[in-house]
C-alpha positions in Angstrom: -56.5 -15.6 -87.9 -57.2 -14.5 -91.3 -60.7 -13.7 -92.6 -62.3 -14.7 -95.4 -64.1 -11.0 -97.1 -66.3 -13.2 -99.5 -69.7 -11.1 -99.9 -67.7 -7.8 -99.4 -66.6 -5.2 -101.9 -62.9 -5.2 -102.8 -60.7 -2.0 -100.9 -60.9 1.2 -102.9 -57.5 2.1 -103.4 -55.9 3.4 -106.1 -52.5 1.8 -107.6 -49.3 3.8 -108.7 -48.2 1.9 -112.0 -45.4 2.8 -114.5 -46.4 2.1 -118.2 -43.8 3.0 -120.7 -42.0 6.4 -119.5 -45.4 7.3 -118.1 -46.3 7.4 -114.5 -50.7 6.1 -114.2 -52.8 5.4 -111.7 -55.3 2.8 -111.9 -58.2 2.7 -109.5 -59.7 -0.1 -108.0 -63.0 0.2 -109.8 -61.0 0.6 -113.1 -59.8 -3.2 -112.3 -63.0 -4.4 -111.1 -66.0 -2.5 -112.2 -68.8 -4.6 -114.4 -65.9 -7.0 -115.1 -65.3 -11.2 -113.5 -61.4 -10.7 -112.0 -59.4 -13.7 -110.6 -56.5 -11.9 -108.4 -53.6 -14.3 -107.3 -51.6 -12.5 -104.4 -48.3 -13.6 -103.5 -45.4 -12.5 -101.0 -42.4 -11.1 -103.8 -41.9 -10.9 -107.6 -38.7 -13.0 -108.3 -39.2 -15.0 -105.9 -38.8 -18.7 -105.8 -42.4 -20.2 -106.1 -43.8 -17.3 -107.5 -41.9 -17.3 -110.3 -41.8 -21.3 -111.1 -45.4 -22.2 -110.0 -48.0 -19.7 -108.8 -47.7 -17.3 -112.0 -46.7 -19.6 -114.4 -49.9 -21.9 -114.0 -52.5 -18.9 -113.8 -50.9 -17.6 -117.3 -51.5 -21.2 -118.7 -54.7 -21.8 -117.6 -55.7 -17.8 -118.7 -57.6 -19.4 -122.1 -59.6 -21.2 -120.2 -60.7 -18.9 -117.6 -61.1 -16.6 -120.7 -63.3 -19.3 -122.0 -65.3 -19.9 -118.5 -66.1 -15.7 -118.2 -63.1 -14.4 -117.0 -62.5 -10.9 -118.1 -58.7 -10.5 -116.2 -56.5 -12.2 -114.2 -54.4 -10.0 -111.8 -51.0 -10.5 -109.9 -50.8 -8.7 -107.0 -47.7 -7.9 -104.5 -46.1 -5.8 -102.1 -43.6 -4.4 -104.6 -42.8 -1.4 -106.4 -43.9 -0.7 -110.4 -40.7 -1.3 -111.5 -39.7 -4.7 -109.7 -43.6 -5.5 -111.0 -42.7 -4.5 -114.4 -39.0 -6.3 -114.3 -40.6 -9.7 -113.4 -43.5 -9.2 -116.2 -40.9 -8.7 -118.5 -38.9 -11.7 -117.6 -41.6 -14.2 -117.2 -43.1 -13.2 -120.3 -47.2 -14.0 -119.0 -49.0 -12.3 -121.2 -52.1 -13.2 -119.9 -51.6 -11.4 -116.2 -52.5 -8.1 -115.2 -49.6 -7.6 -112.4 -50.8 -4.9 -110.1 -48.1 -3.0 -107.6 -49.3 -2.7 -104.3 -46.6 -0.5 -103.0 -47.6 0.8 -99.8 -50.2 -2.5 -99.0 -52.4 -0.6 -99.0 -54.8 -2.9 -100.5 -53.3 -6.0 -98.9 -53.8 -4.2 -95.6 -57.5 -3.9 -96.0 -57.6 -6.9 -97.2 -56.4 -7.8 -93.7 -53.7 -10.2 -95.1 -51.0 -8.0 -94.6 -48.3 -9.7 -93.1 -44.5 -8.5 -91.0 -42.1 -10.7 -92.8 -39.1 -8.7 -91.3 -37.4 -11.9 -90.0 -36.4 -12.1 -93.8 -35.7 -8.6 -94.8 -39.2 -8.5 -96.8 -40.5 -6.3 -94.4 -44.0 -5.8 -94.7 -45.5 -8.3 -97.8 -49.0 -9.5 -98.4 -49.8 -13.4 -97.2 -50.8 -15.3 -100.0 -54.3 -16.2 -101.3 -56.3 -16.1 -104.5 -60.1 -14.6 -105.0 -62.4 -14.4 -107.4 -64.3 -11.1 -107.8 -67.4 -10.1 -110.0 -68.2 -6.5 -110.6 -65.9 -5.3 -107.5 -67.8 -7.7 -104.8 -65.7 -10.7 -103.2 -67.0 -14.0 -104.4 -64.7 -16.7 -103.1 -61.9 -16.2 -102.0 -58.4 -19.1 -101.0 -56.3 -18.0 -98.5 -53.1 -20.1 -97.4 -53.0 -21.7 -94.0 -51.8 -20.1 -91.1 -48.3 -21.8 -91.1 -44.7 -21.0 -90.9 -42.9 -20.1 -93.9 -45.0 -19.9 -97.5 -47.3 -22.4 -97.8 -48.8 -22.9 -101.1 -51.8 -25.4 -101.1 -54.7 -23.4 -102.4 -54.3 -20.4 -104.3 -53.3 -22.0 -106.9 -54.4 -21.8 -110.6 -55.8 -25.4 -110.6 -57.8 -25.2 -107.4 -59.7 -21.9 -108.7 -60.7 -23.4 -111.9 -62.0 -26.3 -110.4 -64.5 -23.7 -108.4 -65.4 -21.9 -111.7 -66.2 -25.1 -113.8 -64.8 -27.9 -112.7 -65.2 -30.0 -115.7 -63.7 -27.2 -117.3 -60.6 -29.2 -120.0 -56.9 -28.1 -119.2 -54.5 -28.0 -121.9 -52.1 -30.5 -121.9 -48.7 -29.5 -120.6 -45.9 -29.7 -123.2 -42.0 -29.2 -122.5 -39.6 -29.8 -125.8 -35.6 -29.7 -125.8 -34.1 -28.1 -128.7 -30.9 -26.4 -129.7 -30.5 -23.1 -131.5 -30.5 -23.6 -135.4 -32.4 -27.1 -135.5 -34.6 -27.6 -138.0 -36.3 -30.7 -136.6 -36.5 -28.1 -133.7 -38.1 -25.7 -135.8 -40.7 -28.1 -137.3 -41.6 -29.5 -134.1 -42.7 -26.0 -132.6 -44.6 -25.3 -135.5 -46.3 -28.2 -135.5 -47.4 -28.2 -132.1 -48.6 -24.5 -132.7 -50.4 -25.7 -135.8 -52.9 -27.7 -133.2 -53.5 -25.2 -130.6 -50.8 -26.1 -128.4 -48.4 -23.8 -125.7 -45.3 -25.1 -124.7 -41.9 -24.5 -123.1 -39.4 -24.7 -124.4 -35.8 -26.3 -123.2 -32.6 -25.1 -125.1 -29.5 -26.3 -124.7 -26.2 -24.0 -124.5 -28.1 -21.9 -122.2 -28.1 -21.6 -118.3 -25.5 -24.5 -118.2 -27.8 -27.1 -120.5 -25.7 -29.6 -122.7 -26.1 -32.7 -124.8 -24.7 -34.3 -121.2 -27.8 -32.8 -119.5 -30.3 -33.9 -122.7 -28.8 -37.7 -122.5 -29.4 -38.1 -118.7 -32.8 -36.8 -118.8 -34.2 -37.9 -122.1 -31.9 -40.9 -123.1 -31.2 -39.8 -126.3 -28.5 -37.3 -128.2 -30.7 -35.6 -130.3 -33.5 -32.6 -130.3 -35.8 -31.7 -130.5 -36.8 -34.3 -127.7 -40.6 -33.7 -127.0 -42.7 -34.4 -124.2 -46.7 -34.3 -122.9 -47.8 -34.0 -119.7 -44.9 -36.3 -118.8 -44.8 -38.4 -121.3 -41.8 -39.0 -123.5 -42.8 -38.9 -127.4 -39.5 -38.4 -129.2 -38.2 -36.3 -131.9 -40.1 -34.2 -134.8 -41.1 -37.6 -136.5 -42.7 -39.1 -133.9 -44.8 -36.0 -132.4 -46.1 -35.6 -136.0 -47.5 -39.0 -135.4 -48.8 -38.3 -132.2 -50.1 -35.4 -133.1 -52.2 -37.2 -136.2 -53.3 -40.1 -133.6 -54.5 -37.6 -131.1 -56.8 -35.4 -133.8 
């Protein structure tokens, strides 16, 4: 059964990063000395819930956790520097540290690593999130003990509600557009105008179309905007919303 290390000091270890052309390493104390570090661990870059959940949340949330004393977040995992640096690249979250724990070293003494060689993985750390202020352990969520990859507490959500839980999220905003639209164009800017992050839908790419936009919007046109779930229509009509909501 895994153990919580809350109170403890984090593993000295030292991490083998690539930045640029240049090969540096990065102790733990240079992560976690005098600073307030959230570190989100999770089985594999590129993986499925990794990459559409886990890290996607903790770098939307990062303003706030900036806000509430947060000095870094860090993504850790079981992979090389360059698979680390690949999936930074590609998931564009500028707000995480990601950390390579090559050898798990650090997962090890962390005593959450785990033999996933039933699915060619190998040896991968189990996943878990933990907050850490000036290199000592405060709280830390590790998954349940269950088959497969649970993930039902490490997330983003659940550690801000430990750090402040009256702490205010931003609202989640998705928008379809289509290269070259200027209603498109005016709708981004608008919503960056007030403060707001979004992602953004485009159609001709990875097998969208005006097919796809109909079933899921009911309309024809972009951009099609919506917040957190709600349907608010084209450039026009998030303008409005956007004056009814200052």
């Amino acid at each position: 059964m895994f153990q919580s290390k809350e109170g403890q000091p984090v593993p000295s270890v030292t991490f083998h990063t690539r930045v640029a052309e240049d090969w540096a390493d990065i102790s733990s104390d240079q992560l976690f000395k005098g600073k307030n570090v959230i570190v989100f661990a999770l089985p594999g870059a590129f993986t499925p819930t990794c990459s559409s959940t886990h890290l996607p949340r903790y770098n939307e949330l990062a303003p706030v956790f900036k806000q509430n004393g947060i000095d870094d977040i860090i993504c850790l995992s079981v992979n090389d520097t360059f698979v680390m640096n690949a999936w930074a690249a590609d998931q564009s979250a500028e707000n995480i540290r990601f950390i390579p724990d090559g050898n798990g070293e650090f997962s090890e003494q962390m005593g959450l690593l785990v033999d996933k060689k039933e699915i060619g993985f190998g040896q991968r750390t189990w996943r878990y999130s933990m907050l850490v202020r000036d290199g000592v352990i405060e709280k830390m969520f590790i998954e349940p003990e269950k088959p497969g990859d649970p993930f039902e507490v490490s997330d983003a959500d659940t550690m801000l509600n430990y750090i402040n839980g009256s702490a205010e999220k931003p609202k989640r905003v998705s928008l379809f557009t289509k290269p070259g639209c200027p209603h498109c164009a005016r709708a981004k800017q608008a919503l960056r105008d007030k403060g707001y992050h979004f992602e953004e839908i485009e159609l001709n790419g990875n097998g969208l179309s005006y097919s796809s936009l109909a079933a899921i919007t009911g309309r024809g046109t972009t951009p099609q905007v919506y917040i957190e779930g709600q349907h608010i229509g084209g450039a026009d009509d998030l303008e409005k919303w956007l004056a009814s909501a200052s």
